[in-house]
DRENDO-1510 file (C-alpha; in Angstrom, 1 decimal, always signed):
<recs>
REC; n; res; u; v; w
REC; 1; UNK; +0.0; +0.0; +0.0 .
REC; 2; UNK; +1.5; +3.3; -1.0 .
REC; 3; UNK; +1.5; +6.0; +2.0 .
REC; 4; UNK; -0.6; +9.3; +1.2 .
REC; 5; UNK; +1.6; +12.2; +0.1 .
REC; 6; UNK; -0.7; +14.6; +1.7 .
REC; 7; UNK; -1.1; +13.3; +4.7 .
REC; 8; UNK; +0.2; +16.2; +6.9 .
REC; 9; UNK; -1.6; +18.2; +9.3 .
REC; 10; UNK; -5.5; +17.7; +9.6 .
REC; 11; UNK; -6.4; +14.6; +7.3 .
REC; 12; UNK; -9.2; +15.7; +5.2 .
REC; 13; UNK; -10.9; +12.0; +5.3 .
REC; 14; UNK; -10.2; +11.7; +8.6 .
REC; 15; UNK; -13.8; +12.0; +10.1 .
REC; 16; UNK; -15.2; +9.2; +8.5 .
REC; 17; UNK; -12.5; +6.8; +10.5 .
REC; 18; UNK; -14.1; +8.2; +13.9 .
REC; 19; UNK; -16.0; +6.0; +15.6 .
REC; 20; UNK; -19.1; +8.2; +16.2 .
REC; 21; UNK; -18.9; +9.9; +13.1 .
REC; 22; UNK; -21.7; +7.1; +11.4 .
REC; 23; UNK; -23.7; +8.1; +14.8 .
REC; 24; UNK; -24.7; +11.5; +13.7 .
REC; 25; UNK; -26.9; +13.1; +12.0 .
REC; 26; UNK; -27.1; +12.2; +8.2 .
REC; 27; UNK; -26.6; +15.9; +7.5 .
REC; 28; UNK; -24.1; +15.7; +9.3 .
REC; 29; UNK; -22.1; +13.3; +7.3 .
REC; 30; UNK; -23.6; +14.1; +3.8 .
REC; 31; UNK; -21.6; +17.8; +4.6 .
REC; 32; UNK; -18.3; +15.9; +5.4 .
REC; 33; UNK; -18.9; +14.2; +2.0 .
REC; 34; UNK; -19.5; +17.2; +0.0 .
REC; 35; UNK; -16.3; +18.0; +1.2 .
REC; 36; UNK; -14.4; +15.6; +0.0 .
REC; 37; UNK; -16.0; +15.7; -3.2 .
REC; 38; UNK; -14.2; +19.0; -3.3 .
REC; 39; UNK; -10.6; +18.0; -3.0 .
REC; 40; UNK; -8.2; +17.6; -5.8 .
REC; 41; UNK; -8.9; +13.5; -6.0 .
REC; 42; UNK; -9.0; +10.6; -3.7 .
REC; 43; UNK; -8.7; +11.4; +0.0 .
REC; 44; UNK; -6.6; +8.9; +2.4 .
REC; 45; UNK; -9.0; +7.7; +5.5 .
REC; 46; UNK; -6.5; +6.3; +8.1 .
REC; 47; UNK; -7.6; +3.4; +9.7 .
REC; 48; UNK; -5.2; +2.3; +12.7 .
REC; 49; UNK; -1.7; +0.4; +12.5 .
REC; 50; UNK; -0.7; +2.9; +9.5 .
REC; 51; UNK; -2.8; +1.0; +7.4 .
REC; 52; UNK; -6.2; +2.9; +5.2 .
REC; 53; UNK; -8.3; +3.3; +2.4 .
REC; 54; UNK; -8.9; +6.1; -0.2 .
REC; 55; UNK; -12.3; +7.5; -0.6 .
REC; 56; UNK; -14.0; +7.4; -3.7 .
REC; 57; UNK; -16.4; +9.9; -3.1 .
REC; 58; UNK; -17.5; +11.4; -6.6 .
REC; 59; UNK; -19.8; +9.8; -8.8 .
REC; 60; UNK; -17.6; +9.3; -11.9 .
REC; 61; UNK; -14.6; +7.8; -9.4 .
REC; 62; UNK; -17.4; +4.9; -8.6 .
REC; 63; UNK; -17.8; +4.4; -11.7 .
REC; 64; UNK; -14.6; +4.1; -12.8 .
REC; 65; UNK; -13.6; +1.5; -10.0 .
REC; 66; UNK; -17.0; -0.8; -10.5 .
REC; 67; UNK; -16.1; -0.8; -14.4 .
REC; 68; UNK; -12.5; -2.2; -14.1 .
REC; 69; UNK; -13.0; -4.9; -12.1 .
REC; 70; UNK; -8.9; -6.5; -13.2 .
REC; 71; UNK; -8.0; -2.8; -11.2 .
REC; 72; UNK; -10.5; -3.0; -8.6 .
REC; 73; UNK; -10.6; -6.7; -7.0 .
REC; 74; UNK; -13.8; -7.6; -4.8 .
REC; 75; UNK; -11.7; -10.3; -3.3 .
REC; 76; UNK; -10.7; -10.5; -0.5 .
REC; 77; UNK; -14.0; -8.9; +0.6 .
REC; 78; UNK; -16.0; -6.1; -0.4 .
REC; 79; UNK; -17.2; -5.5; +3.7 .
REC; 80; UNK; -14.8; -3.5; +6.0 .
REC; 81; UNK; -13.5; -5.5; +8.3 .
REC; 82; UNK; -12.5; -7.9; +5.1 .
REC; 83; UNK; -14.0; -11.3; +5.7 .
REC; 84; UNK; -11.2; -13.3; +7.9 .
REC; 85; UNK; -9.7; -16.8; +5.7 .
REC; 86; UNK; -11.4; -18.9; +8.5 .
REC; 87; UNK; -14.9; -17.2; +8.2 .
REC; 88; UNK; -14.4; -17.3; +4.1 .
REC; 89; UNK; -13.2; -21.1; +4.2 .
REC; 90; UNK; -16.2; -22.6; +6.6 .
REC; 91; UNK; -19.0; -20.8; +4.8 .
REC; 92; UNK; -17.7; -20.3; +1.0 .
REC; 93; UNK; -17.1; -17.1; -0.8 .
REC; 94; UNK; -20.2; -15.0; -1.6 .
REC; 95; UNK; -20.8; -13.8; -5.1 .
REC; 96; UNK; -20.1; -10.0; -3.8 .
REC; 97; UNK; -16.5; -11.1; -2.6 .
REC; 98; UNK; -15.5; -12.8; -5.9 .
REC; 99; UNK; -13.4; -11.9; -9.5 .
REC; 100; UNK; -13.0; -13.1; -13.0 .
REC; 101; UNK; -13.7; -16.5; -13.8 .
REC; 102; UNK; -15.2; -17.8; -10.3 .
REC; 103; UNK; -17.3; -15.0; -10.0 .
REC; 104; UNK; -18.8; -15.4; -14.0 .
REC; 105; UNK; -19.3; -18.9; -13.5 .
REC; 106; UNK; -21.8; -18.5; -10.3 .
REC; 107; UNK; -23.4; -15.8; -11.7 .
REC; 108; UNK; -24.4; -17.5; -14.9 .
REC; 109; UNK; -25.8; -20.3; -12.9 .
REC; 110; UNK; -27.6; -17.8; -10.9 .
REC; 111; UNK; -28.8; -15.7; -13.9 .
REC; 112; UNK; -30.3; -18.4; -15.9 .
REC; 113; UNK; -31.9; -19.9; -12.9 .
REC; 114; UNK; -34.0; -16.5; -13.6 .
REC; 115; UNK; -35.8; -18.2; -16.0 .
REC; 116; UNK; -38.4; -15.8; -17.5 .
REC; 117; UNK; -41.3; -18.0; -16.1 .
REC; 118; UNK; -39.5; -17.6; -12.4 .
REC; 119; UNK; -39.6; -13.8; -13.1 .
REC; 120; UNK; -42.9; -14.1; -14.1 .
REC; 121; UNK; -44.6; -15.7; -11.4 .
REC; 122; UNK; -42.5; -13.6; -8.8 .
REC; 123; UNK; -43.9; -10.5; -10.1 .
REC; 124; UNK; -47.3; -12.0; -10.2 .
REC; 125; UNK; -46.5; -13.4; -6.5 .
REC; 126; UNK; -44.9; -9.6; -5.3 .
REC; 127; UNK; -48.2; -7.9; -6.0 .
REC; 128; UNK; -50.5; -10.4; -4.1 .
REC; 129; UNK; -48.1; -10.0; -1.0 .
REC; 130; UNK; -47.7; -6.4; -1.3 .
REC; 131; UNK; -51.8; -6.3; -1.1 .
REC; 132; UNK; -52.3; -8.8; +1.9 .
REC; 133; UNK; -49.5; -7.1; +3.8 .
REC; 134; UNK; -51.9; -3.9; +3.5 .
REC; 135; UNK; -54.8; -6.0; +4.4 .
REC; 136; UNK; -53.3; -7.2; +7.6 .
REC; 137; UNK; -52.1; -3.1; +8.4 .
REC; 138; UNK; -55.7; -2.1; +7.9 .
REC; 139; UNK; -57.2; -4.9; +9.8 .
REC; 140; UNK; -54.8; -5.0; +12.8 .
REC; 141; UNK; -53.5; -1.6; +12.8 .
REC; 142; UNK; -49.7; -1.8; +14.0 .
REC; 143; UNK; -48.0; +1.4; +14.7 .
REC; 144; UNK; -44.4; +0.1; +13.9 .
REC; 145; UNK; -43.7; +0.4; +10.1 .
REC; 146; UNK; -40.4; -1.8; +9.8 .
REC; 147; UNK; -41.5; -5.0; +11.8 .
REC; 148; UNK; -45.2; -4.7; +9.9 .
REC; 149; UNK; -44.7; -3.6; +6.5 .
REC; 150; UNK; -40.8; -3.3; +5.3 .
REC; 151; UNK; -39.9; -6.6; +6.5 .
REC; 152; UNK; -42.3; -8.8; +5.3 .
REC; 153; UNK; -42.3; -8.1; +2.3 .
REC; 154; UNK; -39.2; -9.0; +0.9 .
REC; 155; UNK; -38.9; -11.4; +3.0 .
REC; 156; UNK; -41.8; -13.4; +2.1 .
REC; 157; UNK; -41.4; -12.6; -1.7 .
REC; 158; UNK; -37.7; -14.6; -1.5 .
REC; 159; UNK; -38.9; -17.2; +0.6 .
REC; 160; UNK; -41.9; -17.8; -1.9 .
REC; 161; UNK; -39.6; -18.0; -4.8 .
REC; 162; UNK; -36.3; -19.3; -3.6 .
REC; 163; UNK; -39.7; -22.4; -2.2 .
REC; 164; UNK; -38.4; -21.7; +1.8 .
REC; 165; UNK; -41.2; -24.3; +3.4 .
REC; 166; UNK; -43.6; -22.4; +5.6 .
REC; 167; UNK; -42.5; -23.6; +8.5 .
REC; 168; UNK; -39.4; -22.2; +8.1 .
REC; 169; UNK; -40.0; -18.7; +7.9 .
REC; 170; UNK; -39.8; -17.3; +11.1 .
REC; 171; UNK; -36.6; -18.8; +12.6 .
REC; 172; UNK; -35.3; -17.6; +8.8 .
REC; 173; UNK; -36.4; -14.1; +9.5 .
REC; 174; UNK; -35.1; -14.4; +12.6 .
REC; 175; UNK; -31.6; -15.1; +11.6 .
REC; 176; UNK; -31.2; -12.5; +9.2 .
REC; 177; UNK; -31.5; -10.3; +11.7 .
REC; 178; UNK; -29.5; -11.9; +14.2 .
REC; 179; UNK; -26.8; -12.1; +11.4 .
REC; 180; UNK; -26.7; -8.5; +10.4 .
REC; 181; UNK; -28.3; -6.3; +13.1 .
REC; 182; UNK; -24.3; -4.9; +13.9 .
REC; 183; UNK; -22.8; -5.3; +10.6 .
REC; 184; UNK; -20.7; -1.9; +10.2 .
REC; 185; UNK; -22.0; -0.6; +13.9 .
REC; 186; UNK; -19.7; +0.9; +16.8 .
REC; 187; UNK; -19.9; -1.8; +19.9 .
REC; 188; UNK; -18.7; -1.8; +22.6 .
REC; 189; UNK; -15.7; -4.2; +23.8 .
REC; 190; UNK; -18.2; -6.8; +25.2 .
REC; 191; UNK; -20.3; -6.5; +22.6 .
REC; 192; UNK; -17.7; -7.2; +19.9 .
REC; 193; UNK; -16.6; -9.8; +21.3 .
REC; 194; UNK; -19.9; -11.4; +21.6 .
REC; 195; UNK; -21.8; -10.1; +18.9 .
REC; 196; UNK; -19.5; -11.9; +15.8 .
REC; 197; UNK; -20.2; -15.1; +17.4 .
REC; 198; UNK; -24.2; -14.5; +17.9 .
REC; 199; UNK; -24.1; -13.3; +13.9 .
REC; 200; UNK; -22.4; -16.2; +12.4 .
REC; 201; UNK; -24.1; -18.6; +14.6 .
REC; 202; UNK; -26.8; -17.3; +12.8 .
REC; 203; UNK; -25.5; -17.3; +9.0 .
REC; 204; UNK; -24.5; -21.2; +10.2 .
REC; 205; UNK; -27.8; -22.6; +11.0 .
REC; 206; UNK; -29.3; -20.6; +8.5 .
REC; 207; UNK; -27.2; -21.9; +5.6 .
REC; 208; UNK; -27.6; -25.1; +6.8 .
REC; 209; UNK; -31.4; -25.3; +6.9 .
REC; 210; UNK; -31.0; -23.8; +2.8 .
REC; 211; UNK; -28.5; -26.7; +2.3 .
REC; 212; UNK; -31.2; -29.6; +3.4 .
REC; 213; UNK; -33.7; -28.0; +1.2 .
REC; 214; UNK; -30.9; -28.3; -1.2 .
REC; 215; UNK; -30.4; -32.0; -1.0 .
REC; 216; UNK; -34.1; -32.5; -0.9 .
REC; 217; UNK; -34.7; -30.6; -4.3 .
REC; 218; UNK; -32.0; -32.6; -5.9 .
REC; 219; UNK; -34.0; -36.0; -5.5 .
REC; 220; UNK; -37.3; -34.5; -5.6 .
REC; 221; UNK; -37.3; -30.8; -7.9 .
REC; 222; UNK; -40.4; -28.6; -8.0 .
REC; 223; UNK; -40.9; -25.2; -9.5 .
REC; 224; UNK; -38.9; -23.0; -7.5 .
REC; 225; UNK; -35.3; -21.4; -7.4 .
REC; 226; UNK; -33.4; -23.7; -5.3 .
REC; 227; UNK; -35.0; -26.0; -7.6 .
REC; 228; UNK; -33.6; -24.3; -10.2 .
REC; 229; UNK; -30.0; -23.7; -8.9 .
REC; 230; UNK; -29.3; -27.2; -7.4 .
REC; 231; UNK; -30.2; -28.6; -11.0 .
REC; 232; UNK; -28.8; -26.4; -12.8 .
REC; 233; UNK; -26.2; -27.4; -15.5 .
REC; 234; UNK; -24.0; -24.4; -16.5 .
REC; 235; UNK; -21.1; -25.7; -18.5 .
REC; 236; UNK; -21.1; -28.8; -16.2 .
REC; 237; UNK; -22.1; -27.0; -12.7 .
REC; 238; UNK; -24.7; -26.6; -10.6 .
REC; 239; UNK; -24.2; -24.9; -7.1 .
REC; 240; UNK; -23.1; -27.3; -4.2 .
REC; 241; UNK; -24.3; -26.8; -0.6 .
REC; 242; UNK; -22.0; -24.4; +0.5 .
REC; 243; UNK; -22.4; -21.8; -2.9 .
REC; 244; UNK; -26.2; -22.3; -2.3 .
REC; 245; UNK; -25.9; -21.5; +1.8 .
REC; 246; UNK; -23.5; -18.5; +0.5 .
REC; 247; UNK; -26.0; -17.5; -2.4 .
REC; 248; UNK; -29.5; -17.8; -0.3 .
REC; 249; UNK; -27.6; -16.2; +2.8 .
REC; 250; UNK; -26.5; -12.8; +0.3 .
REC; 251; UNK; -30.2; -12.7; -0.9 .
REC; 252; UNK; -31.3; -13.0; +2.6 .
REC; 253; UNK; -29.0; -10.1; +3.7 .
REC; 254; UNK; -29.0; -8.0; +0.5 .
REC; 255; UNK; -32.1; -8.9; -0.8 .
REC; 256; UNK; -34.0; -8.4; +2.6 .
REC; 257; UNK; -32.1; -5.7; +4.0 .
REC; 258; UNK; -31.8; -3.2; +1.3 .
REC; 259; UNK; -35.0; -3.7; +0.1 .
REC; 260; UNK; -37.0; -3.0; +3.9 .
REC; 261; UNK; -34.6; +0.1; +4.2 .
REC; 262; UNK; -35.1; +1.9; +1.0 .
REC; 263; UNK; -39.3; +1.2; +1.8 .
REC; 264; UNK; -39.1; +2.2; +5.3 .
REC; 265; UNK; -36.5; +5.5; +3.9 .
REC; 266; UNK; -39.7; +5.7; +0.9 .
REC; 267; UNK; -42.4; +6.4; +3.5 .
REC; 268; UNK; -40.3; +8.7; +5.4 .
REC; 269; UNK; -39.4; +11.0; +2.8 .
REC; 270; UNK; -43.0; +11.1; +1.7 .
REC; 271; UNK; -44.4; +12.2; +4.6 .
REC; 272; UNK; -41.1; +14.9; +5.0 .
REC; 273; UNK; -42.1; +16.3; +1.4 .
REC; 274; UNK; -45.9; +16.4; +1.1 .
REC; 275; UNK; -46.0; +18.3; -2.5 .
REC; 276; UNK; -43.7; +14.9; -4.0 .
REC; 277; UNK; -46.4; +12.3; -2.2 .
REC; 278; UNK; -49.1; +14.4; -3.8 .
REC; 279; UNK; -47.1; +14.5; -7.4 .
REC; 280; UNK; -47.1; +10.5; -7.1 .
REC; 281; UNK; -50.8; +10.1; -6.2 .
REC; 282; UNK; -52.1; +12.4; -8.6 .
REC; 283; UNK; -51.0; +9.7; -11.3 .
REC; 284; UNK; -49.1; +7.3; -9.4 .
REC; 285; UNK; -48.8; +4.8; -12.5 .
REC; 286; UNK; -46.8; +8.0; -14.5 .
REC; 287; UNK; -44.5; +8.9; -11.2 .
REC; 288; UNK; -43.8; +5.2; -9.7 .
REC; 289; UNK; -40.9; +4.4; -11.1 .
REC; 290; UNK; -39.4; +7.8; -11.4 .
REC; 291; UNK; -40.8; +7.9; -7.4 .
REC; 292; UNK; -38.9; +4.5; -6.6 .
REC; 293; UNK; -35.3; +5.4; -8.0 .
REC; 294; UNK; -35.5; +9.0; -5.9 .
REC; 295; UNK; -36.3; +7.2; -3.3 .
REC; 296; UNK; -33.1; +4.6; -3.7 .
REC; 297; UNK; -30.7; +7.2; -4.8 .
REC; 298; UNK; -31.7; +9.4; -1.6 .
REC; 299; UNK; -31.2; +7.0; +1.0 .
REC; 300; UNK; -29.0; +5.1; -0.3 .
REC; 301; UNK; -29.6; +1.6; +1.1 .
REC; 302; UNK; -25.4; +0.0; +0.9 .
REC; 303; UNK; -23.4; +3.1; +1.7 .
REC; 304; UNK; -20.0; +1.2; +0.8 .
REC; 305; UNK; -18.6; -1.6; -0.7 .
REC; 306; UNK; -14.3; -1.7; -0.2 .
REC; 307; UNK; -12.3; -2.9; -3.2 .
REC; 308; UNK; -8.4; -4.0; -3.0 .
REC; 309; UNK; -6.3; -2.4; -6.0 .
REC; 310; UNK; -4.9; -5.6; -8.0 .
REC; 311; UNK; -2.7; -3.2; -10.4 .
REC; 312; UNK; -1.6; +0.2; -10.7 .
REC; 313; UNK; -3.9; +2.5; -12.4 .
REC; 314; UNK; -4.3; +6.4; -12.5 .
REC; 315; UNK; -7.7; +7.9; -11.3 .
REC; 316; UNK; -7.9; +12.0; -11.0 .
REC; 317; UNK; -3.9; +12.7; -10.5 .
REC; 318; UNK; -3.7; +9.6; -8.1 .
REC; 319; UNK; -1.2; +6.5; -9.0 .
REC; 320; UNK; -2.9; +3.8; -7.5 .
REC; 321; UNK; -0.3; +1.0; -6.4 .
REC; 322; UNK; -1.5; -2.9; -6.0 .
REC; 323; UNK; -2.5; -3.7; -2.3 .
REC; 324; UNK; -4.5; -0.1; -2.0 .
REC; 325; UNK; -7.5; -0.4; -0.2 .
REC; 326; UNK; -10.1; +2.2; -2.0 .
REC; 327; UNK; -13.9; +2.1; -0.6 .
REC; 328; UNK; -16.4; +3.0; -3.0 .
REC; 329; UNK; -19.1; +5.3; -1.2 .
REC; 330; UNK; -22.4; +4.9; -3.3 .
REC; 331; UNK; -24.1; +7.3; -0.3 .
REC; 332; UNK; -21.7; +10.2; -1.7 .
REC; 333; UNK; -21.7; +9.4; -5.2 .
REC; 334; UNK; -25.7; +9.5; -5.0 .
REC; 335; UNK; -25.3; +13.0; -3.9 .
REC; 336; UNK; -22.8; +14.7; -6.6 .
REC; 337; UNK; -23.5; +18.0; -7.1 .
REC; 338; UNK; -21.7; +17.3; -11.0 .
REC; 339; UNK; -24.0; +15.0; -11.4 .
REC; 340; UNK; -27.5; +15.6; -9.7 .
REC; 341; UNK; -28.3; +19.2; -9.6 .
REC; 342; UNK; -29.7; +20.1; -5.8 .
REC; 343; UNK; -28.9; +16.7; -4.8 .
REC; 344; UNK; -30.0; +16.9; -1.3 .
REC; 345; UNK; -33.6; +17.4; -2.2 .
REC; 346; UNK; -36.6; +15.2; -2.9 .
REC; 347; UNK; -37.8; +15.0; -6.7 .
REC; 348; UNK; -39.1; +12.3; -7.9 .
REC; 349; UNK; -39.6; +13.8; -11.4 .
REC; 350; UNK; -35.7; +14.0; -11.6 .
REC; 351; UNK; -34.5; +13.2; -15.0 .
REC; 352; UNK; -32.1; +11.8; -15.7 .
REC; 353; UNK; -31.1; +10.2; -12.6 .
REC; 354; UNK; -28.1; +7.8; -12.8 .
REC; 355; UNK; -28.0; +6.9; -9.3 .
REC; 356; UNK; -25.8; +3.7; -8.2 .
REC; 357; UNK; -28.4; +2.5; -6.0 .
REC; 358; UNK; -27.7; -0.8; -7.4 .
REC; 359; UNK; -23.8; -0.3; -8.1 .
REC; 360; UNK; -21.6; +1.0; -10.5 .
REC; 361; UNK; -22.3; -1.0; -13.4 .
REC; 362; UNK; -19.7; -3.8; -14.4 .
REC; 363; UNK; -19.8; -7.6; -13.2 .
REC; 364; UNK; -21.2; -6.8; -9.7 .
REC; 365; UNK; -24.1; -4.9; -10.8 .
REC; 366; UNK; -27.0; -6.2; -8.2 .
REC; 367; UNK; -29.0; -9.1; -9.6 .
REC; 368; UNK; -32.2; -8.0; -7.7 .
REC; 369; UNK; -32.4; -4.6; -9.1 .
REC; 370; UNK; -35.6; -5.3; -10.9 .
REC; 371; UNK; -37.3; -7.2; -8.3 .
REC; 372; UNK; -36.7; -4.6; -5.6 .
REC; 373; UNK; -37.9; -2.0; -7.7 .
REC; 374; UNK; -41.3; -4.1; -8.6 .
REC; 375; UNK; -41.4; -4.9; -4.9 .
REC; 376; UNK; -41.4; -1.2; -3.9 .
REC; 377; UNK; -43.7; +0.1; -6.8 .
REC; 378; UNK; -46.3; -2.8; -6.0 .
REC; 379; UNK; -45.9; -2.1; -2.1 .
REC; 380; UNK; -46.6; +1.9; -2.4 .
REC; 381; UNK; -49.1; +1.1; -4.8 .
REC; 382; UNK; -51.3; -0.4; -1.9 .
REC; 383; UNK; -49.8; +2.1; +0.6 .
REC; 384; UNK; -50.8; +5.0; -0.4 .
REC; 385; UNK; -53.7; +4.1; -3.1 .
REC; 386; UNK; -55.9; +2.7; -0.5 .
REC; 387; UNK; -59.0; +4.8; +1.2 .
REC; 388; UNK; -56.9; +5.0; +4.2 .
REC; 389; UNK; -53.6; +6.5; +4.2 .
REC; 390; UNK; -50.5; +5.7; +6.1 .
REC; 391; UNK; -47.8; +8.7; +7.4 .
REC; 392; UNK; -44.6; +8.6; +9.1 .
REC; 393; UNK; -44.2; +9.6; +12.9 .
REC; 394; UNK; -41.1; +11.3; +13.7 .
REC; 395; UNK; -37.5; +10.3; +12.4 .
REC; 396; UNK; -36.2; +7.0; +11.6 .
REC; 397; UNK; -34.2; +5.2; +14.4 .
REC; 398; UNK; -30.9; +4.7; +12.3 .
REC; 399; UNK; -28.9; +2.0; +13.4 .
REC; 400; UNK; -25.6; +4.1; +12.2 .
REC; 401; UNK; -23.7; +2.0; +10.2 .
REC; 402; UNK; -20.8; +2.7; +8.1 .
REC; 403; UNK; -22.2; -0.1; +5.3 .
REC; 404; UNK; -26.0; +0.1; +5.0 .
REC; 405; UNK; -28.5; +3.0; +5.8 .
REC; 406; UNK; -30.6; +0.3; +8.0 .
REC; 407; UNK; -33.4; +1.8; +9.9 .
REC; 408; UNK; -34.2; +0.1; +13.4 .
REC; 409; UNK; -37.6; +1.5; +13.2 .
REC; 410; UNK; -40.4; +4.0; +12.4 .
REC; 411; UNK; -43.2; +5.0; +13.8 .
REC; 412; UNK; -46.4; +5.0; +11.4 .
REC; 413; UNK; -49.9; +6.1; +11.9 .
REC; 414; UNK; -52.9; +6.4; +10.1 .
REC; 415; UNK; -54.2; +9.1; +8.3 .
REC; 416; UNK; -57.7; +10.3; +9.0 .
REC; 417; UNK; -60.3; +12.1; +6.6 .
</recs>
């Protein structure tokens, strides 16, 4: 790793290796970004023992590094800490952590598992889930949006087409969160020593409840997409047990996760800009999608993804060296002011409106992008569309993460005639 040139005095990245600095206000740390966007090119973030990353702030710069993946290496892991070898060794490599060959191979299998019938019938399946999830709001009235309305859906939308048995669901559910409730969140000594355990204790059992369905599926396929992957025969291959435990446990976390943020984030920023949520209902089936992309490019549901530097390569007056660490941060990117004119607002009619939501581009653009985007139009369709409407209450409780913009909860109430 080459050492920073202009590291001397004050470090201009320096306040995003703070501990609290992901505990404060988004404002807060969208203004440290802006200014970073300003400086000359990438900005060294120290990180303890001498050792850092540069910050790839800028829109373009993201861009640039997702595109050149033989530059910009995913492996050894694209989460900060890095995966450890032991971690990587018992429970495979996930799709997000791999380059070149290995990582084409699994996601052709994974791709043509998509058959267009899967795809199909998922979209078909999102839209009845999205409307009894409303029912049961209406009929039970829950005041906590996350846990009632973000979760489940795509939750329930994976397990239905990934063919999770019922009885599965909850102790699923339960893992995920389990699993990633501290990813990227400042503990506490006792808690970091006791939380990594709790997490992959969870990712275990959870990957190896997938990996019986596995088997099963194997000797007895149905109409599903484990089906579909365990039986799959991509130049020889299908995926074993441990590429299917690492594949559902990635859809599980990404898929789940991102998805319930940038829904819970959607309501919020509704209810904060009132002249937007009345745009969108005044022909909701012209604004959806434009409404659904604001709403991802605002909050920003993966705030990072870290990349190791495999050769040397120039990017804005910078001589990258191999063994760099570089971070790509998609929340800063989504907020270029070269890119998105009064970025920090609310407009859903914003055109066009490149966000990297879903990535960079290149061979680790997200799989799910079209799914999550169905699942939030289809969801908001019911939210807002029905006599009743729903509101945020108050702020969203942020868990502070420096890797995902996950919300621990919102308050929701009902809007009266």
């Amino acid at each position: 790793m080459t050492l920073p040139a202009q590291r001397h005095g004050t470090d201009p990245g320096g306040e995003l290796a703070e501990p609290g600095f992901w505990q404060q206000p988004p404002a807060h740390r969208l203004a440290a970004f802006a200014r970073l966007r300003a400086a000359d090119g990438p900005v060294f973030v120290p990180e303890g023992s001498g050792r850092g990353h540069w910050a790839l702030v800028r829109h373009a710069q993201v861009q640039e590094a997702s595109r050149l993946p033989k530059v910009f290496a995913s492996a050894p892991g694209v989460t900060t800490p890095e995966p450890a070898r032991w971690v990587r060794a018992l429970f495979g490599d996930s799709m997000v952590n791999l380059d070149g060959p290995d990582h084409a191979q699994l996601r052709k299998i994974v791709q043509r598992a998509f058959t267009p019938r899967l795809l199909a019938a998922a979209e078909e399946d999102i839209h009845a889930v999205a409307a009894r999830i409303v029912d049961d709001v209406l009929a039970e009235q829950p005041d906590e949006f996350v846990s009632a309305v973000a979760s489940r859906l795509p939750l329930e939308v994976i397990c239905n087409m990934m063919g999770i048995p019922e009885h599965y669901r909850a102790e699923i559910a339960d893992r995920v969160n389990h699993a990633s409730e501290n990813i990227g969140v400042e503990r506490g000594l006792a808690s970091r020593l006791r939380m990594p355990g709790r997490g992959l204790r969870a990712l275990a059992r959870m990957q190896r409840m997938v990996a019986g369905i596995g088997r099963e599926r194997r000797k007895h396929p149905t109409d599903d997409l484990i089906s579909a992957l365990v039986c799959a025969n991509v130049d020889g291959q299908a995926l074993g047990a441990r590429q299917l435990g690492a594949f559902f446990s990635l859809l599980m976390v990404a898929g789940v996760e991102t998805t319930r943020n940038a829904i819970t984030h959607g309501l919020s920023l509704l209810t904060d800009h009132p002249d937007q949520r009345d745009l969108l209902l005044s022909d909701f089936e012209k604004y959806a999608d434009g409404a659904v992309d604001e709403m991802i490019r605002h909050s920003t549901p993966i705030i990072q993804f870290r990349r190791t530097v495999a050769a040397e390569h120039t990017m804005d007056g910078h001589v990258f060296q191999p063994g760099d660490k570089v971070v790509l941060y998609y929340a800063s990117a989504n907020r270029d002011e070269a890119v998105f004119p009064d970025p920090d607002a609310f407009v859903i009619t914003r055109s066009p409106n490149p966000h990297l939501g879903f990535g960079g581009g290149g061979p680790h653009f997200c799989l799910g992008a079209h799914l999550a985007r169905v699942e939030m139009k289809a969801l908001f369709r019911e939210l807002l569309t029905r006599p009743v409407g729903l509101r945020a209450v108050g702020l969203p409780d942020l868990a502070g993460s420096n890797f995902d913009n996950r919300v621990r909860s919102l308050r929701f109430a009902f809007e009266r005639p």
